[in-house]
C-alpha positions as CSV (number, residue, x, y, z in Angstrom):
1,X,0.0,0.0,0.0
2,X,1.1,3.7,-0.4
3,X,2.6,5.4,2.4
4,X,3.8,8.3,0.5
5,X,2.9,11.6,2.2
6,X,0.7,13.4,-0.1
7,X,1.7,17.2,0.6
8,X,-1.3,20.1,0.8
9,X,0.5,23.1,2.6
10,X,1.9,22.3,5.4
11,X,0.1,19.3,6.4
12,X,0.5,16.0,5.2
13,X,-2.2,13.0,5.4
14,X,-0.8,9.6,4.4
15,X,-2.7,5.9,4.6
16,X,-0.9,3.1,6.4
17,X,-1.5,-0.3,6.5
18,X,-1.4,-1.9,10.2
19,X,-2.3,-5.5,8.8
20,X,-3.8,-7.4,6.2
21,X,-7.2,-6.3,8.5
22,X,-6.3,-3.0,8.9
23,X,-5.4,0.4,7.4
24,X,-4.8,4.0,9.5
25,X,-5.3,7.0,7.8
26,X,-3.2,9.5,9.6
27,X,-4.2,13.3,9.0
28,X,-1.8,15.9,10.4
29,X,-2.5,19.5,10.8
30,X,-6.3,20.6,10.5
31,X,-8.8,19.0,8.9
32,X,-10.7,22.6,7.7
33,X,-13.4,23.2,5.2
34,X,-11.1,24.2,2.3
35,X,-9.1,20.7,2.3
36,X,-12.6,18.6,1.8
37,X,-11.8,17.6,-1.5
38,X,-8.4,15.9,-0.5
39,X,-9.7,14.7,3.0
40,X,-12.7,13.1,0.7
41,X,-10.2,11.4,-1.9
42,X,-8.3,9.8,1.1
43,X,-11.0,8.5,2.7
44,X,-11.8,6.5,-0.6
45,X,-8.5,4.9,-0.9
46,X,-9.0,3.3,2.5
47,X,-12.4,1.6,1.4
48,X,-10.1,0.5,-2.0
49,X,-7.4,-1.8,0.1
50,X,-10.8,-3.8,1.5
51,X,-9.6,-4.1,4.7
52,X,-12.1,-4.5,7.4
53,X,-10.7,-2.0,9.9
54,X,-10.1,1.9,8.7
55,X,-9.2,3.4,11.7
56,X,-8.7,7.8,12.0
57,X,-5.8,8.7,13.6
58,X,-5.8,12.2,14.5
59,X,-3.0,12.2,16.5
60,X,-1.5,14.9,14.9
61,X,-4.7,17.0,14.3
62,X,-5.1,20.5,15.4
63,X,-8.8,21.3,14.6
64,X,-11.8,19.4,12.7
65,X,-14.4,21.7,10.7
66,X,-17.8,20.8,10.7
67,X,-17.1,20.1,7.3
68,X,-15.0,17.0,8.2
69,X,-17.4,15.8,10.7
70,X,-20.1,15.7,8.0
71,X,-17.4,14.0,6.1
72,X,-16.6,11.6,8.6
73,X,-20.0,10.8,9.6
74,X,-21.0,10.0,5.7
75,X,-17.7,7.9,5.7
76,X,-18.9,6.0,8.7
77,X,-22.4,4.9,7.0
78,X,-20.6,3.9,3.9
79,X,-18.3,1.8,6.1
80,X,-21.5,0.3,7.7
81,X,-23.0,-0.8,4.0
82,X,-19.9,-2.4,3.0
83,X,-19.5,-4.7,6.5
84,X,-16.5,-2.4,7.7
85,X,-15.5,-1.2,11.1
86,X,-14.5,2.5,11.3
87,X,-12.8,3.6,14.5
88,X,-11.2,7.1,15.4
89,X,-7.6,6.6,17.7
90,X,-5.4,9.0,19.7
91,X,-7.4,12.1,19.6
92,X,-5.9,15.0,22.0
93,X,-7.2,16.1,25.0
94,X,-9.0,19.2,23.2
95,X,-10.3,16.5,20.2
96,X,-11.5,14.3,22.4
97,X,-13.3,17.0,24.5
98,X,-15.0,18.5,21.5
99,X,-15.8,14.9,19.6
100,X,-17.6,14.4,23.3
101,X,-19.4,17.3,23.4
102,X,-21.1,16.6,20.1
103,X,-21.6,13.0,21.2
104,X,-19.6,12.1,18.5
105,X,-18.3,9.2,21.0
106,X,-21.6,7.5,20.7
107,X,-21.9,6.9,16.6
108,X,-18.5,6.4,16.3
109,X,-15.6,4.0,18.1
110,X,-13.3,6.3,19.8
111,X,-10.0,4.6,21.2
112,X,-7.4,5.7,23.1
Protein backbone atom coordinates (compact mmCIF):
# COMPACT_ATOMS: atom_id res chain seq x y z
CA UNK A 1 0.00 0.00 0.00
CA UNK A 2 1.14 3.72 -0.44
CA UNK A 3 2.58 5.45 2.40
CA UNK A 4 3.85 8.27 0.54
CA UNK A 5 2.88 11.55 2.23
CA UNK A 6 0.65 13.39 -0.15
CA UNK A 7 1.69 17.21 0.63
CA UNK A 8 -1.26 20.05 0.84
CA UNK A 9 0.54 23.12 2.57
CA UNK A 10 1.92 22.32 5.37
CA UNK A 11 0.08 19.31 6.42
CA UNK A 12 0.47 15.97 5.19
CA UNK A 13 -2.19 12.99 5.37
CA UNK A 14 -0.81 9.62 4.38
CA UNK A 15 -2.67 5.91 4.55
CA UNK A 16 -0.87 3.11 6.40
CA UNK A 17 -1.54 -0.29 6.54
CA UNK A 18 -1.41 -1.88 10.20
CA UNK A 19 -2.27 -5.49 8.84
CA UNK A 20 -3.83 -7.35 6.25
CA UNK A 21 -7.19 -6.35 8.49
CA UNK A 22 -6.34 -2.98 8.93
CA UNK A 23 -5.38 0.38 7.42
CA UNK A 24 -4.83 4.02 9.51
CA UNK A 25 -5.25 7.01 7.79
CA UNK A 26 -3.15 9.49 9.59
CA UNK A 27 -4.17 13.33 9.00
CA UNK A 28 -1.75 15.94 10.42
CA UNK A 29 -2.50 19.48 10.81
CA UNK A 30 -6.28 20.63 10.52
CA UNK A 31 -8.80 18.96 8.93
CA UNK A 32 -10.73 22.56 7.71
CA UNK A 33 -13.39 23.16 5.21
CA UNK A 34 -11.11 24.15 2.33
CA UNK A 35 -9.05 20.74 2.25
CA UNK A 36 -12.60 18.58 1.85
CA UNK A 37 -11.83 17.55 -1.52
CA UNK A 38 -8.37 15.86 -0.52
CA UNK A 39 -9.70 14.65 2.96
CA UNK A 40 -12.71 13.11 0.74
CA UNK A 41 -10.22 11.42 -1.87
CA UNK A 42 -8.28 9.80 1.10
CA UNK A 43 -11.01 8.48 2.70
CA UNK A 44 -11.84 6.45 -0.60
CA UNK A 45 -8.46 4.89 -0.88
CA UNK A 46 -9.03 3.32 2.53
CA UNK A 47 -12.36 1.60 1.39
CA UNK A 48 -10.10 0.51 -2.00
CA UNK A 49 -7.41 -1.80 0.08
CA UNK A 50 -10.78 -3.77 1.45
CA UNK A 51 -9.61 -4.10 4.73
CA UNK A 52 -12.11 -4.47 7.44
CA UNK A 53 -10.69 -2.00 9.85
CA UNK A 54 -10.13 1.86 8.73
CA UNK A 55 -9.16 3.37 11.71
CA UNK A 56 -8.74 7.84 12.02
CA UNK A 57 -5.75 8.72 13.59
CA UNK A 58 -5.83 12.16 14.49
CA UNK A 59 -2.99 12.20 16.46
CA UNK A 60 -1.52 14.89 14.90
CA UNK A 61 -4.71 16.98 14.25
CA UNK A 62 -5.06 20.49 15.38
CA UNK A 63 -8.77 21.28 14.59
CA UNK A 64 -11.76 19.44 12.69
CA UNK A 65 -14.37 21.74 10.74
CA UNK A 66 -17.82 20.79 10.73
CA UNK A 67 -17.12 20.10 7.31
CA UNK A 68 -14.98 17.04 8.19
CA UNK A 69 -17.36 15.83 10.74
CA UNK A 70 -20.07 15.72 8.05
CA UNK A 71 -17.45 14.03 6.12
CA UNK A 72 -16.57 11.61 8.57
CA UNK A 73 -20.03 10.77 9.60
CA UNK A 74 -20.99 9.99 5.74
CA UNK A 75 -17.70 7.89 5.68
CA UNK A 76 -18.86 5.97 8.66
CA UNK A 77 -22.40 4.91 6.96
CA UNK A 78 -20.59 3.87 3.85
CA UNK A 79 -18.26 1.76 6.15
CA UNK A 80 -21.48 0.27 7.68
CA UNK A 81 -22.95 -0.83 4.03
CA UNK A 82 -19.87 -2.36 2.99
CA UNK A 83 -19.46 -4.74 6.48
CA UNK A 84 -16.46 -2.41 7.70
CA UNK A 85 -15.51 -1.23 11.11
CA UNK A 86 -14.50 2.50 11.29
CA UNK A 87 -12.81 3.59 14.55
CA UNK A 88 -11.22 7.12 15.38
CA UNK A 89 -7.63 6.59 17.72
CA UNK A 90 -5.39 9.04 19.66
CA UNK A 91 -7.41 12.11 19.58
CA UNK A 92 -5.85 15.03 21.96
CA UNK A 93 -7.21 16.15 24.99
CA UNK A 94 -9.03 19.24 23.23
CA UNK A 95 -10.32 16.55 20.16
CA UNK A 96 -11.53 14.35 22.36
CA UNK A 97 -13.26 17.00 24.48
CA UNK A 98 -14.96 18.46 21.50
CA UNK A 99 -15.77 14.94 19.62
CA UNK A 100 -17.61 14.37 23.29
CA UNK A 101 -19.45 17.28 23.38
CA UNK A 102 -21.10 16.60 20.08
CA UNK A 103 -21.62 12.98 21.22
CA UNK A 104 -19.57 12.09 18.51
CA UNK A 105 -18.26 9.16 21.01
CA UNK A 106 -21.57 7.46 20.70
CA UNK A 107 -21.91 6.95 16.61
CA UNK A 108 -18.49 6.37 16.29
CA UNK A 109 -15.55 4.03 18.08
CA UNK A 110 -13.29 6.30 19.83
CA UNK A 111 -9.98 4.64 21.24
CA UNK A 112 -7.37 5.66 23.14
Amino acid sequence: MDTTPKKEGPETTRLREVSPDEVELIPEGNLPREDMTEFQSWLDRALQGGQRTIALNFQDVNSISSSAIGKILHFKKTCDEMGRRLVIRNCGTEMLQLLKMIKFDALIEIEQ
